[in-house]
C-alpha positions as CSV (number, residue, x, y, z in Angstrom):
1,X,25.9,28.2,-26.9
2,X,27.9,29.4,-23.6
3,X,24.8,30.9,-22.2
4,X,23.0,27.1,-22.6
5,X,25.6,25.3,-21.2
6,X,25.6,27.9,-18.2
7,X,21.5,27.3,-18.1
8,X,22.3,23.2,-18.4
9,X,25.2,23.4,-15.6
10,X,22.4,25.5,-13.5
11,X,19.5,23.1,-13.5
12,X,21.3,20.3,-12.8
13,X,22.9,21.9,-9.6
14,X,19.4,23.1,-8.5
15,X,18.0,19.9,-8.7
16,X,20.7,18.2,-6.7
17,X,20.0,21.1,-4.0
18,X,16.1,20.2,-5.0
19,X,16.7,16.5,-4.2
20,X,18.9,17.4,-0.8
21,X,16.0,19.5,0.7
22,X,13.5,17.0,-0.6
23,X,15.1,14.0,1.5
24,X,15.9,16.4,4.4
25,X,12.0,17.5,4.2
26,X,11.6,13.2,4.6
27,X,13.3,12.8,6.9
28,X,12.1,15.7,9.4
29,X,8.5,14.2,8.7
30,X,9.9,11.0,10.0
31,X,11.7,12.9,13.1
32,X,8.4,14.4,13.6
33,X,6.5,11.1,13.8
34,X,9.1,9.3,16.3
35,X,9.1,12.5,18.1
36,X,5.2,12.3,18.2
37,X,4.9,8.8,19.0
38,X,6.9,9.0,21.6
39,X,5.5,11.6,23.2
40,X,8.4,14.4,23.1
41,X,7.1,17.1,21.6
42,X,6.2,19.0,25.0
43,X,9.8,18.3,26.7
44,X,11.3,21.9,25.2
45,X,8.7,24.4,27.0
46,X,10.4,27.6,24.7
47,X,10.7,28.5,21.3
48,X,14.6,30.3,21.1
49,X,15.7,30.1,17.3
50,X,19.0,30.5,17.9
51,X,20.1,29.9,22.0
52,X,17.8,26.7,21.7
53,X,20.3,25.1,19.3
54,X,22.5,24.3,21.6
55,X,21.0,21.4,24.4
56,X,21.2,21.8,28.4
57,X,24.9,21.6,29.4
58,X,26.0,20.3,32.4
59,X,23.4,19.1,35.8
60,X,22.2,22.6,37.1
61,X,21.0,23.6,33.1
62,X,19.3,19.9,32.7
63,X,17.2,20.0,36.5
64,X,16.3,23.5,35.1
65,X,15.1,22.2,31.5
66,X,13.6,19.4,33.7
67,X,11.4,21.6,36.2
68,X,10.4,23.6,33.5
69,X,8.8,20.0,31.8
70,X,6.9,19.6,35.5
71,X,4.9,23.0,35.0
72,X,3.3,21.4,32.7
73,X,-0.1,19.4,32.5
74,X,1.4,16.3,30.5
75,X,4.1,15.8,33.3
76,X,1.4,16.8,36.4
77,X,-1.1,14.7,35.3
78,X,0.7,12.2,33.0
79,X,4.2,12.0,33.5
80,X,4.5,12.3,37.5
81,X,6.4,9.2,38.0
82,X,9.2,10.4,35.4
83,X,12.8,10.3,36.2
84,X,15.2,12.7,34.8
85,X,17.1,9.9,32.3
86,X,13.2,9.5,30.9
87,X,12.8,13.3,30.7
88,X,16.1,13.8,28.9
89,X,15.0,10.9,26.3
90,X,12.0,12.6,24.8
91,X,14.3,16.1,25.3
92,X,16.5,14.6,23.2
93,X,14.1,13.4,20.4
94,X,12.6,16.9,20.5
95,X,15.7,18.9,20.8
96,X,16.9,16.8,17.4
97,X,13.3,17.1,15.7
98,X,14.4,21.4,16.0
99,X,17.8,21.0,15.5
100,X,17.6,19.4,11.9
101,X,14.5,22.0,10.7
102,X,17.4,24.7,11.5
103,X,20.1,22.6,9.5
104,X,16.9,22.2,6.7
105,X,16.8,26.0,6.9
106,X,20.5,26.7,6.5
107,X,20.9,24.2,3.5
108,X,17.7,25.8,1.9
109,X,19.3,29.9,2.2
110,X,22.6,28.6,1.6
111,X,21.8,27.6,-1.3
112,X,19.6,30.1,-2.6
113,X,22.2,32.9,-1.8
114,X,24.9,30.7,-4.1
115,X,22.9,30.2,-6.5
116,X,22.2,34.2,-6.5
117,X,25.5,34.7,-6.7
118,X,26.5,32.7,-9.3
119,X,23.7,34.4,-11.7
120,X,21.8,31.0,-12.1
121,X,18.4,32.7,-10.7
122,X,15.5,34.3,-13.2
123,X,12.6,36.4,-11.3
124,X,10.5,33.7,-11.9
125,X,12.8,30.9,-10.4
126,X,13.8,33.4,-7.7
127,X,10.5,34.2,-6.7
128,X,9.5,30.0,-6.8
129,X,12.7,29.3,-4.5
130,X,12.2,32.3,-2.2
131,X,8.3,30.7,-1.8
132,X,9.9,27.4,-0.7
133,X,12.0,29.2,2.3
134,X,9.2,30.9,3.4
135,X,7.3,28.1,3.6
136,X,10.1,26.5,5.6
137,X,10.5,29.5,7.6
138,X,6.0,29.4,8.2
139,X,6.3,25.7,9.3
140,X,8.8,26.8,12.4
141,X,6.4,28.9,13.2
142,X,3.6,26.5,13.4
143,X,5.5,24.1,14.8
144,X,5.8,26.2,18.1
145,X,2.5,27.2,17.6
146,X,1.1,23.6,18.1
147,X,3.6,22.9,20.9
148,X,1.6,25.7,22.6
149,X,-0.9,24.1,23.3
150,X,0.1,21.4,25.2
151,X,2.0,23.5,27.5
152,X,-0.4,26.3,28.7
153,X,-2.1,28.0,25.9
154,X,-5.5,25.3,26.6
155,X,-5.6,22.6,29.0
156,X,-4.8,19.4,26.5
157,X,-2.4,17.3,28.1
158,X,-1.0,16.8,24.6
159,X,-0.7,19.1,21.5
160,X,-4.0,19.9,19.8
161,X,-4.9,17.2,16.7
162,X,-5.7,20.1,14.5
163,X,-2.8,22.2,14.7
164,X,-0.9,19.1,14.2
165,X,-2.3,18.0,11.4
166,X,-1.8,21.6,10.2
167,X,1.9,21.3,10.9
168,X,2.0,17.9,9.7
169,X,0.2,18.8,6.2
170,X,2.2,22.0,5.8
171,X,5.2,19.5,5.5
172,X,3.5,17.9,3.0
173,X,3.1,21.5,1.1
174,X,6.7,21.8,1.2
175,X,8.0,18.5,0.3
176,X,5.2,18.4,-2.9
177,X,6.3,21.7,-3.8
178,X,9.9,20.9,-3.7
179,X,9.0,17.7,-6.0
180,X,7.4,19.8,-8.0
181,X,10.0,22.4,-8.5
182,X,12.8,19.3,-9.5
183,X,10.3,18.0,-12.0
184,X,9.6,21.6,-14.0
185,X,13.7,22.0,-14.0
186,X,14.4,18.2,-15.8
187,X,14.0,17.5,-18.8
188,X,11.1,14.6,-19.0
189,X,8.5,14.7,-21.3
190,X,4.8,14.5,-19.8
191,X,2.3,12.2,-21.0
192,X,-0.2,12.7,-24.0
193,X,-3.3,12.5,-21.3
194,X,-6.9,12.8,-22.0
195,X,-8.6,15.4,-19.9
196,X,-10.4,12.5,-17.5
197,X,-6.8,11.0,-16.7
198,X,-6.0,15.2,-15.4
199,X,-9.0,15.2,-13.2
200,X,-8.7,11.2,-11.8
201,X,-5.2,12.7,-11.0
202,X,-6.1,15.6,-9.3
203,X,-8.6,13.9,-7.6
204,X,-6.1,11.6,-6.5
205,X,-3.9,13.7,-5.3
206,X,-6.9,15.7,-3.2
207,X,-7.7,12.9,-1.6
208,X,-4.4,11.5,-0.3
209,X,-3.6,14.9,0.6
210,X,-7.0,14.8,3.1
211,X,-5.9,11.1,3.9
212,X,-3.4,12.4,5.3
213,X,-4.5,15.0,7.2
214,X,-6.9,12.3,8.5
215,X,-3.9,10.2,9.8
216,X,-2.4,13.3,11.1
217,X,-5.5,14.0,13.8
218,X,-5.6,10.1,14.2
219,X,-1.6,10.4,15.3
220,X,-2.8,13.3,17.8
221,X,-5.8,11.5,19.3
222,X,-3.9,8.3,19.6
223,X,-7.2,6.8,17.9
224,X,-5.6,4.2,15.9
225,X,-5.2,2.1,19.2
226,X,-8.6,2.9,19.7
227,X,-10.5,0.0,17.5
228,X,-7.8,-2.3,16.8
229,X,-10.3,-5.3,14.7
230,X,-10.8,-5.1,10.9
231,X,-12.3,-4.5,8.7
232,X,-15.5,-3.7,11.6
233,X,-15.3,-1.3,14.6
234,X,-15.9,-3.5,17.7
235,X,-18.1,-5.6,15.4
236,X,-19.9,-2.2,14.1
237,X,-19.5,-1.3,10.2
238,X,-19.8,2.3,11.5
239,X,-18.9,2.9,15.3
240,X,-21.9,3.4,17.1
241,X,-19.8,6.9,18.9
242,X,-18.8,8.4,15.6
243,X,-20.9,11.6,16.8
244,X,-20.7,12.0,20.6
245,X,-23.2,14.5,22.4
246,X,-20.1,16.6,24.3
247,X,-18.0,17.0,20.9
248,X,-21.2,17.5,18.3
249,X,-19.4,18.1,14.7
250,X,-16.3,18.8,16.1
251,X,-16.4,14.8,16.6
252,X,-15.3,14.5,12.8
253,X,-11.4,16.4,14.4
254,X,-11.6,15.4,17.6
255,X,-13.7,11.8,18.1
256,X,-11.4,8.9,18.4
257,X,-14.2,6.5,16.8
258,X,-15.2,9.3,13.7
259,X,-11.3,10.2,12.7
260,X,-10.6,6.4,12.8
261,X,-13.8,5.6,10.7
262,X,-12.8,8.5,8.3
263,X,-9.6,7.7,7.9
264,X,-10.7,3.6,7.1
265,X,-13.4,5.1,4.3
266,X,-10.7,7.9,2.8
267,X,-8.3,4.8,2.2
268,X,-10.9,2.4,0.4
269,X,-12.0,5.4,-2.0
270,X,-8.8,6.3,-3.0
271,X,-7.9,2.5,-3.2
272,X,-10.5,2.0,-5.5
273,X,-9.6,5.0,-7.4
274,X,-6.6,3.9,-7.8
275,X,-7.7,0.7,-9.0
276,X,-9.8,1.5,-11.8
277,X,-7.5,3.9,-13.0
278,X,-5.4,1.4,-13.4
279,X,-8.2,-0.5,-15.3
280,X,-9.3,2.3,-17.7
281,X,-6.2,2.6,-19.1
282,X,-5.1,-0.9,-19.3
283,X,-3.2,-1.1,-22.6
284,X,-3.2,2.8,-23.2
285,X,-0.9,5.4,-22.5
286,X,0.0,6.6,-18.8
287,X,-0.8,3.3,-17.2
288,X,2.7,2.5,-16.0
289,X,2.1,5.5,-14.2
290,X,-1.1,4.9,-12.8
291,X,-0.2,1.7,-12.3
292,X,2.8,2.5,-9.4
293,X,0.4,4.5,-7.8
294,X,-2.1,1.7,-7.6
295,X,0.6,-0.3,-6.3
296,X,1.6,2.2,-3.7
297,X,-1.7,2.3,-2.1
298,X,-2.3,-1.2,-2.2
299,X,0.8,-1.3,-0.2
300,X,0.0,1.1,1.8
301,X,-3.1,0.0,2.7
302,X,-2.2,-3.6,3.5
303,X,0.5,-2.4,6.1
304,X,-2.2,0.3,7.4
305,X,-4.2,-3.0,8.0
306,X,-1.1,-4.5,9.7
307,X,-0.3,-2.0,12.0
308,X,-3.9,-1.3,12.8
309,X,-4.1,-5.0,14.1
310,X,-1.4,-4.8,16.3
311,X,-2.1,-2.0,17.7
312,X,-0.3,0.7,15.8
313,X,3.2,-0.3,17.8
314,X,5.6,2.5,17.2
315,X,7.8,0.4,14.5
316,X,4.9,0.2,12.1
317,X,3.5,3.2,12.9
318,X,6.7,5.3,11.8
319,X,6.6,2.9,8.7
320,X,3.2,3.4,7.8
321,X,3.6,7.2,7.9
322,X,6.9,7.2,5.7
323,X,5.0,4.9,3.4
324,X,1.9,7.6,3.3
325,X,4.6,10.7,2.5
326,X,5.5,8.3,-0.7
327,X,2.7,7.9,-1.8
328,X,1.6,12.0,-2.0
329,X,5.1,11.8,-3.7
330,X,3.7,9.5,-6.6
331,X,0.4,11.6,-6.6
332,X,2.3,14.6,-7.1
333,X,4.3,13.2,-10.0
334,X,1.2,11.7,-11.5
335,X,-0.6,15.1,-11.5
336,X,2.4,16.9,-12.8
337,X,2.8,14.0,-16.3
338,X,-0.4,14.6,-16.6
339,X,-0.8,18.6,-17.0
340,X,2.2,18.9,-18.9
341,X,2.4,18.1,-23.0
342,X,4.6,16.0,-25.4
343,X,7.0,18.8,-25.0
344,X,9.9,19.1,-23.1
345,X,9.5,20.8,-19.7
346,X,11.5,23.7,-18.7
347,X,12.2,26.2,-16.4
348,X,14.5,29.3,-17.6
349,X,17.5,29.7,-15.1
């Protein structure tokens, strides 16, 4: 009976740590996209762990921080006219967007090494949680790895789409897994699915998943102010540039038109998906759940529209993205009800 209560007082615990890192993990994507969108992410030119915690003090250590910024081909070729007050406004978005990944990774071993310590950790559920640092620890790594390039490793003026939307999708990794991981330690029953409503679910959750990759390399080739009409292409149902002779196939990563289009057709399949998910199970168990999912896209979708239109201003932008993380949330959940049985769900701790 002791031991139980110890197991009971455990989970919840983990959770609430589970639910900390989750919204931390939010809120860094969100960091990440104002510090995108407002061009920032070049302003740091070096990857120090720990003496880059602490931000230029005093005027000789910002003109240095600053002069470092002009070697590179943004500020050369794009930035020129920049004053040092401008500079240290995108240093300060990106010096923030680092600063809270190192607070995410001292709340994630923090953590883990109490929970260690009080004797609330299995191998299984050690060897889970050590996963989720070291995927925390991997997405540091390939942050500065897509900083790179944008400041020397190729001649981009900005960071390279694809290793953005790798860093960008890796967060996504880490925030489903972490979703994941709270769900197998509660207590909720999953639902008494038929095999279809597993694979619409996991087909679901495969295709907002490479949605938002999609949006990612749109993000990094500022293509959604490229065709701002809907639901055509400058009057075109398929952009008459979605292959372009210099780019070939790498048009579908690279192509302003082709990631725009891609990300427009991704949206209306999973839309529709969604939909008559929502329609084959009308009156049958797990459409509540499909249901909220439908709903989340349709919302999604409509503000997509909305900040397409406008021009993809930086206040819908940053709305649009946190709406997209919320959805792979739902996905994730759906796909988890629907591989588990009538019985409880647990995790020995």
């Amino acid at each position: 009976m002791r031991q139980a209560a110890k197991s009971e007082i455990a989970a919840v615990w983990i959770r609430r740590w589970l639910i900390l890192i989750a919204l931390m993990v939010y809120a860094m994507i969100l960091i990440g996209g104002m510090t995108r969108l407002t061009d920032s992410g070049l302003s740091i030119t070096e990857w120090d762990p720990i003496s880059g915690a602490l931000p230029p003090l005093g005027a000789d250590a910002w003109a240095e921080e600053f002069a470092k910024y002009q070697q590179t081909a943004e500020f050369q070729q794009q930035n020129y006219n920049m004053s040092l007050a401008e500079f240290q406004y995108i240093y300060w978005w990106e010096w923030g967007h680092r600063l809270f990944g190192r607070l995410i990774g001292l709340v994630a071993i923090g953590g883990f090494i109490w929970f260690l310590a009080k004797g609330w950790l299995d191998r299984a559920l050690m060897t889970r949680l050590l996963a989720l640092i070291a995927l925390g620890g991997l997405q540091g790594a390939i942050g500065w790895w897509m900083v790179s390039s944008g400041i020397g490793e190729t001649d981009r003026l900005d960071v390279a789409p694809y290793r953005l939307a790798t860093h960008f999708v890796l967060a996504l990794v880490i925030i489903g897994y972490t979703v994941w991981l709270w769900l197998d330690l509660g207590k909720r029953d999953g639902l008494a699915a038929p095999d279809a409503l597993r694979r619409v679910s996991g087909v679901l959750l495969a295709l907002v998943f490479v949605q938002m990759a999609s949006g990612a390399l749109v993000a990094g080739l500022d293509a959604g102010r490229t065709y701002t009409d809907w639901p055509l292409m400058a009057g075109e149902l398929v952009p008459s540039h979605y292959f372009t002779a210099d780019l070939g196939i790498r048009s579908l990563f690279e192509g302003r038109e082709a990631t725009q289009f891609n990300h427009r057709i991704f949206a209306y399949a999973i839309w529709l998906l969604a939909l008559g998910a929502v329609a084959w199970r009308w009156g049958k168990e797990g459409v509540r759940e499909v249901a909220t999912m439908a709903t989340l896209v349709t919302l999604q979708a409509a503000w997509g529209i909305h900040t397409l239109v406008n021009g993809a201003p930086l206040e819908l932008a940053i709305v649009h993205q946190a709406l997209g993380v919320v959805v792979f949330i739902a996905a994730v959940r759906l796909v988890w009800l629907t591989a588990r049985s009538r019985t409880p769900s647990a995790v020995s701790v």
